[in-house]
Backbone bond lengths (Angstrom), bond angles and torsions (degrees), N, CA, C in turn:
res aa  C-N    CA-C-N  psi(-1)  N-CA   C-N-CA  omega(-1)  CA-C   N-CA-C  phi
1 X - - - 1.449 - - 1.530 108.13 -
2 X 1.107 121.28 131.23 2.160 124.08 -177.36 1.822 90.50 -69.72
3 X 1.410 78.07 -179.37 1.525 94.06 -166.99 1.608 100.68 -82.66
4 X 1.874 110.73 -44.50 1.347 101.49 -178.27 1.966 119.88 -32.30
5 X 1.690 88.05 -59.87 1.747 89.90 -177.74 1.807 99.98 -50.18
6 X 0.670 123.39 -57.75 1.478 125.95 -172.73 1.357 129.10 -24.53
7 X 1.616 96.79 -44.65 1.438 141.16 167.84 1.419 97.07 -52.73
8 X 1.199 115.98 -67.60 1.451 127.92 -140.21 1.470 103.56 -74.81
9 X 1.455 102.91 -40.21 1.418 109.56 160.68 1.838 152.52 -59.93
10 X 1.655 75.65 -30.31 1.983 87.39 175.78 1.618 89.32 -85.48
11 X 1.219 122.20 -6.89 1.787 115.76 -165.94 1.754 81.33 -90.50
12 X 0.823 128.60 -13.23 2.207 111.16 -165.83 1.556 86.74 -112.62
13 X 1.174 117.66 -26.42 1.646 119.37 -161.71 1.797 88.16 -66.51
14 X 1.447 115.72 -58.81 1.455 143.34 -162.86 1.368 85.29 -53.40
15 X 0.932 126.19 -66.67 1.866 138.87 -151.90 1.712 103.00 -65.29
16 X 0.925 101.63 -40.68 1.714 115.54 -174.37 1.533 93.49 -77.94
17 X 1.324 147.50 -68.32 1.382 157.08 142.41 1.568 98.10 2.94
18 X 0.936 103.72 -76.38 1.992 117.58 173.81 1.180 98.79 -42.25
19 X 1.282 127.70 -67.33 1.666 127.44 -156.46 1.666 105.86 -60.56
20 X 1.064 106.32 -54.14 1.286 118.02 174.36 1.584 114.43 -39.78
21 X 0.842 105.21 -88.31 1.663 135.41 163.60 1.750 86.67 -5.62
22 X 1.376 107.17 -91.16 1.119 109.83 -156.97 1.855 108.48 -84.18
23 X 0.955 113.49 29.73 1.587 129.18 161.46 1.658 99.89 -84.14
24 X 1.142 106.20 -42.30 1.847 112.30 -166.28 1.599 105.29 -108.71
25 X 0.923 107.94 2.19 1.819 113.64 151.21 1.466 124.10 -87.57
26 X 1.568 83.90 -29.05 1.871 87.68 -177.91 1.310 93.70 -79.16
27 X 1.402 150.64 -61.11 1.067 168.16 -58.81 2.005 82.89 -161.45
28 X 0.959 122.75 -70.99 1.714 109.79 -156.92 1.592 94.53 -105.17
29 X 1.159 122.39 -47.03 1.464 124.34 168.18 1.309 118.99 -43.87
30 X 1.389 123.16 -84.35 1.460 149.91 -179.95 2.011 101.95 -45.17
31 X 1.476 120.45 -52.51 1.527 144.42 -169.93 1.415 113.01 92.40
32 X 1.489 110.26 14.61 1.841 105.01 174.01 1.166 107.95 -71.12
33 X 1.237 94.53 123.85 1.769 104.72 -172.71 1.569 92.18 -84.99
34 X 1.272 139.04 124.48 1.126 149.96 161.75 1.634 114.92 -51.18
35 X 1.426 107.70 152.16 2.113 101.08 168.55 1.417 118.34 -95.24
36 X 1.454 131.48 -152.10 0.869 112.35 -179.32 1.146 120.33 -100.56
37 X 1.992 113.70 -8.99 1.381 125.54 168.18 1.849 119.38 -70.18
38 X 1.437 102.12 -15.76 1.462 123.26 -176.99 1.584 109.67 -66.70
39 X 1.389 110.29 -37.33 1.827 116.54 -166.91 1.409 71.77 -94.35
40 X 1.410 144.42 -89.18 1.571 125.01 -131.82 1.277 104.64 -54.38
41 X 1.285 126.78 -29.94 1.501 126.68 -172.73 2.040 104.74 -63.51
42 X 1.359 104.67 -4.90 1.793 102.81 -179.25 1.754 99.92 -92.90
43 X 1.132 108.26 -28.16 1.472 108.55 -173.28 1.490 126.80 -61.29
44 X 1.490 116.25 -33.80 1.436 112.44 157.88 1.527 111.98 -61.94
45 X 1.273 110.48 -24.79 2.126 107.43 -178.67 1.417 99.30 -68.90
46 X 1.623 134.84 -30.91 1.095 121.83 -168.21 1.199 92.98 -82.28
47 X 1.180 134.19 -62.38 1.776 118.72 -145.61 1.350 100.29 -86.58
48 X 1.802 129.05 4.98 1.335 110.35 168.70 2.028 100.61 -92.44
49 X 1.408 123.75 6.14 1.271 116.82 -162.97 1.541 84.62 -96.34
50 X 1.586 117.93 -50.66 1.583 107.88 173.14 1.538 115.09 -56.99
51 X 0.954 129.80 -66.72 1.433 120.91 175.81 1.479 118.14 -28.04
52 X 1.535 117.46 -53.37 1.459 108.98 176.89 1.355 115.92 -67.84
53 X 1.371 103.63 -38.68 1.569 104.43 164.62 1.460 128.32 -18.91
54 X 1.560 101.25 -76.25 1.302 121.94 164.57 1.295 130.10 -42.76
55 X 1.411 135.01 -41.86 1.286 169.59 119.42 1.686 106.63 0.90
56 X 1.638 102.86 -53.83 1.872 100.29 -164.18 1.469 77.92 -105.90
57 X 1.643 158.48 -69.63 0.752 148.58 -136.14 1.529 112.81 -83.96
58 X 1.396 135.94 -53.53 1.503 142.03 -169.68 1.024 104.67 -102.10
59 X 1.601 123.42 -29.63 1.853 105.54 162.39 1.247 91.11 87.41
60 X 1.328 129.80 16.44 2.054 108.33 -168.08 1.411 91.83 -117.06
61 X 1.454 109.98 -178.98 1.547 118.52 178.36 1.417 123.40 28.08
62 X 1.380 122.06 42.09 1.574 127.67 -159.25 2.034 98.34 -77.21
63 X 0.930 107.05 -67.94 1.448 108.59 162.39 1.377 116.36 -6.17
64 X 1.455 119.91 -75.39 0.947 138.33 -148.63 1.077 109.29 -98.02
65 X 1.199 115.08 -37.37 2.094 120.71 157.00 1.235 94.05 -45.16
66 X 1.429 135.12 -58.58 1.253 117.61 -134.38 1.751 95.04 -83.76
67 X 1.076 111.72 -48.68 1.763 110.35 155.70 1.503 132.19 -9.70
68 X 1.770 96.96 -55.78 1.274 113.02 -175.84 1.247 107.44 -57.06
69 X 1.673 96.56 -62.25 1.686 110.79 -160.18 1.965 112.37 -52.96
70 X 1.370 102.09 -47.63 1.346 115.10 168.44 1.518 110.61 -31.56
71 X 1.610 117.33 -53.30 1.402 124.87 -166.27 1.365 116.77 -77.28
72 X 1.350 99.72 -36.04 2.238 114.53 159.96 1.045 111.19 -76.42
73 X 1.303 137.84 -32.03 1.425 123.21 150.82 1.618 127.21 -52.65
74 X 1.216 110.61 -44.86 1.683 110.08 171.30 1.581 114.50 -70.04
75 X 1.400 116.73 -29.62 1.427 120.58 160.91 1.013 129.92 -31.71
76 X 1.509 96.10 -61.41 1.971 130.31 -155.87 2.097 79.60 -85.91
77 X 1.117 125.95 -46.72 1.639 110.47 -173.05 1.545 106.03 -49.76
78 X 1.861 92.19 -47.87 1.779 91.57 -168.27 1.509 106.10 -49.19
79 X 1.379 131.92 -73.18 0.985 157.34 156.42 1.661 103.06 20.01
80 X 1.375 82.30 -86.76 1.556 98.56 171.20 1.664 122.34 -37.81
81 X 1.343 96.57 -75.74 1.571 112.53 -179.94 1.805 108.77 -34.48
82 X 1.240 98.84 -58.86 1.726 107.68 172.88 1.737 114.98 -49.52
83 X 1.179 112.40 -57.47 1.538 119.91 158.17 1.656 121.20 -40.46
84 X 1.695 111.12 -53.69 1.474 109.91 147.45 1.075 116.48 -25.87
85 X 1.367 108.82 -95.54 1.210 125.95 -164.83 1.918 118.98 -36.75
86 X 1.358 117.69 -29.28 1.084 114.17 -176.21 1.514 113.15 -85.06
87 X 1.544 119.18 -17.86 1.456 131.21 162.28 1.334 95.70 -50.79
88 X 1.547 122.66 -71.38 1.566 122.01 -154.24 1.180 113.72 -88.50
89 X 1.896 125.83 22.24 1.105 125.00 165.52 1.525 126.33 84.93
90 X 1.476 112.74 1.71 1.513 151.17 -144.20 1.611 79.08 -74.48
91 X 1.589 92.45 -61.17 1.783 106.91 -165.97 1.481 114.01 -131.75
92 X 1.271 120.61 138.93 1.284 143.89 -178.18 1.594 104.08 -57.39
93 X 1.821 118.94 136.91 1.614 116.98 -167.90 1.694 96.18 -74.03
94 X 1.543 108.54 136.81 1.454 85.97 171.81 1.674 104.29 -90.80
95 X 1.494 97.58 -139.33 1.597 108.78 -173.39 1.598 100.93 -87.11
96 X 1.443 114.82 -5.74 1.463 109.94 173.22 1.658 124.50 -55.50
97 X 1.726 93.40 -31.82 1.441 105.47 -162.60 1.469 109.96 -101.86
98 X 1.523 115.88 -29.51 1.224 125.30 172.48 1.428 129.35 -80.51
99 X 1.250 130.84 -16.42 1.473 133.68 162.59 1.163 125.90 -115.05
100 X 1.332 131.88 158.94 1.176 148.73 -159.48 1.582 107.19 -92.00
101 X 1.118 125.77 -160.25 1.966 128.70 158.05 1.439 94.22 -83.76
102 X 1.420 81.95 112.36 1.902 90.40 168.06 1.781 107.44 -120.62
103 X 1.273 106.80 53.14 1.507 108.26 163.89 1.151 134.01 -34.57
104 X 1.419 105.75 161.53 1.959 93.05 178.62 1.804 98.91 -86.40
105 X 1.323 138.77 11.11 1.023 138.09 -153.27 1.933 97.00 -114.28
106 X 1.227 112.16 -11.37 1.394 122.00 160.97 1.267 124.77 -67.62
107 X 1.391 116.79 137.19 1.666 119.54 163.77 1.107 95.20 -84.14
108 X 1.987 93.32 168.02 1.445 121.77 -167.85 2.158 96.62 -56.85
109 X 1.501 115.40 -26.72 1.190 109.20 -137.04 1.711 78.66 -97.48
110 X 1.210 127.84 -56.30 1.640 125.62 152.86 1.165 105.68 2.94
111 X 1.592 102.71 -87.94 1.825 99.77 -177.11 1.348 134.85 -58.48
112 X 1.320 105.70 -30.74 1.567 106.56 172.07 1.679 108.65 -70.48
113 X 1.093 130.52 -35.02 1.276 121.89 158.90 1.842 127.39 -52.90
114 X 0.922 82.52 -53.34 2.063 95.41 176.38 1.983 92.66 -55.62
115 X 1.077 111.35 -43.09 1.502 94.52 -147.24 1.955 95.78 -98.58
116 X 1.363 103.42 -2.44 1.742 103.10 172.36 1.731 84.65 -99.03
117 X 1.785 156.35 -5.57 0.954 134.15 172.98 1.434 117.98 -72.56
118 X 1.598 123.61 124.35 1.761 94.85 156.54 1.121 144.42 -52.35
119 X 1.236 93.04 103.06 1.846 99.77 149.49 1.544 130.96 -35.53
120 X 1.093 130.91 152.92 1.535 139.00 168.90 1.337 104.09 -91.86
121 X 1.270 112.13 110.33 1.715 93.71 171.49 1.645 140.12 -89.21
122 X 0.793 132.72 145.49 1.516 145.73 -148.32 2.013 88.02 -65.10
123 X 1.120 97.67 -38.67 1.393 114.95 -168.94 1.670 110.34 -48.68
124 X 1.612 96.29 -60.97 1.524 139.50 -155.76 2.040 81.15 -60.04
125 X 1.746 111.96 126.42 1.135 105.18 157.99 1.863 110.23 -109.77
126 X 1.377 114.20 124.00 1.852 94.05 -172.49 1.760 103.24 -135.39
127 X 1.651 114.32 35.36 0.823 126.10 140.93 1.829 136.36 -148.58
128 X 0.924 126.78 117.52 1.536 114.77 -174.52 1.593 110.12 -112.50
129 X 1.869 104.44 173.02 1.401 109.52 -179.85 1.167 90.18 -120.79
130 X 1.325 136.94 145.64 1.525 133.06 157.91 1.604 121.13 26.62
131 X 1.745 80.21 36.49 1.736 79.86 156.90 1.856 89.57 133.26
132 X 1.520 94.53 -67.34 1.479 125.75 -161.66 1.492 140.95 -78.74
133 X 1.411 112.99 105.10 1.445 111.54 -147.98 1.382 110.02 -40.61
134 X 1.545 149.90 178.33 1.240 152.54 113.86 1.550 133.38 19.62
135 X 1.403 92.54 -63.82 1.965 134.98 171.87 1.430 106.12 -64.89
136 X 1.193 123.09 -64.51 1.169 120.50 167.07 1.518 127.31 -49.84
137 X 0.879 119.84 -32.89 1.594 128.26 -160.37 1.712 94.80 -103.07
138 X 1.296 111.57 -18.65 1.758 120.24 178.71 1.543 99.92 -66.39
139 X 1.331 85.10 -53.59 1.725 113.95 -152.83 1.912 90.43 -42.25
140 X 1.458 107.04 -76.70 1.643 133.55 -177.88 1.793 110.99 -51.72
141 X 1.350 112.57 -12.99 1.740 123.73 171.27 1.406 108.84 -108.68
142 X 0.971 112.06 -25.75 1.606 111.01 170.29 1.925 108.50 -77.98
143 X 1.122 102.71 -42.65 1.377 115.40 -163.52 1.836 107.87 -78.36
144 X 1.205 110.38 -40.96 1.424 101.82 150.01 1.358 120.78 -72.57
145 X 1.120 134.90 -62.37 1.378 125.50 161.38 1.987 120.92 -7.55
146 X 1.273 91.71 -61.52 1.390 85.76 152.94 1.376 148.62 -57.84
147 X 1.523 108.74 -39.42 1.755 112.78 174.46 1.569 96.09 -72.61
148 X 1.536 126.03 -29.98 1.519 114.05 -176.13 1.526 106.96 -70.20
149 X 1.279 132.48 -16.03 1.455 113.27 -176.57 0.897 95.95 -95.36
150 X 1.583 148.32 -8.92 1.337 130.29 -149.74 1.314 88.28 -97.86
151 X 1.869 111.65 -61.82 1.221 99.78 -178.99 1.526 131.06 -55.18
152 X 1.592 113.59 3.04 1.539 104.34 -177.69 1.721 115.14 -99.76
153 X 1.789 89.86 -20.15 1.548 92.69 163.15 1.516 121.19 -77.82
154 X 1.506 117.02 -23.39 1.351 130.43 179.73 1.943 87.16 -57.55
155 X 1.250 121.85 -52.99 1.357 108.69 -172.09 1.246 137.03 -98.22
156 X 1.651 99.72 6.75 1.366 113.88 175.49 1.685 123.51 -30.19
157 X 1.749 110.45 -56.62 1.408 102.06 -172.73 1.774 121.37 -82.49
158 X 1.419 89.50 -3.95 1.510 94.88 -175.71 2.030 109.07 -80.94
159 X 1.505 101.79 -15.83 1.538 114.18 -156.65 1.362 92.12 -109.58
160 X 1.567 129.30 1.54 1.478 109.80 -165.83 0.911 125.92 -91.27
């Protein structure tokens, strides 16, 4: 693999590192209690930080990482975008955002507690960057994130 890709990689590895980072600064530092569309939206950052991982460190399955990551990146956009969208009213909160774990392993008194607790709502925006909720700014970093793996798998055999 050249150094450019190499480059290109400790630069998304770094950025994702960042995102993270300061997801749980906002979150325990700051006291924005996050929703429940807020944490799934971290989960494409994790398994694209192992994948690159794998990628700069073991050198194996590079192809096919880069595949992956592309496909958790279009995930993590949807994700986002949908989370958008429920800020700007686009789309109605589903039951993702409004309930808690309501297992079958709960008592009646469990649930009646979970479901008299507040919720965070998916809706509710109670932090921004230059303007722009969280979701939004996911949405447009995820979504390039994606055209960057595609195009790097698009050039994988030509760059190897």
């Amino acid at each position: 693999m050249s150094k450019n890709i190499n480059i290109i990689l400790l630069s998304i590895l770094s950025l994702l590192l960042l995102s993270i980072f300061s997801a749980y600064i906002i979150e325990y530092g700051l006291g924005h209690k996050p929703c429940k569309l807020c944490i799934y939206q971290r989960y494409p950052y994790f398994v694209s930080i192992f994948l690159l991982l794998n990628i700069i460190v073991f050198k194996k399955y590079v192809k096919l990482s880069l595949l992956i990551l592309a496909l958790v990146s279009l995930f993590g956009s949807i994700i986002s975008f949908y989370h958008f969208g429920i800020e700007q009213g686009f789309f109605n909160e589903s039951l993702i955002c409004e309930t808690k774990n309501l297992g079958l392993d709960l008592s009646k008194q469990d649930i009646l507690k979970q479901l008299n607790e507040s919720a965070i709502s998916c809706k509710t925006v109670t932090f921004r960057v230059f303007g722009l909720s969280l979701a939004s700014i996911n949405t447009i970093f995820s979504f390039a994130l994606f055209g960057i793996f595609l195009k790097l798998l698009k050039n994988y055999e030509v760059n190897k």
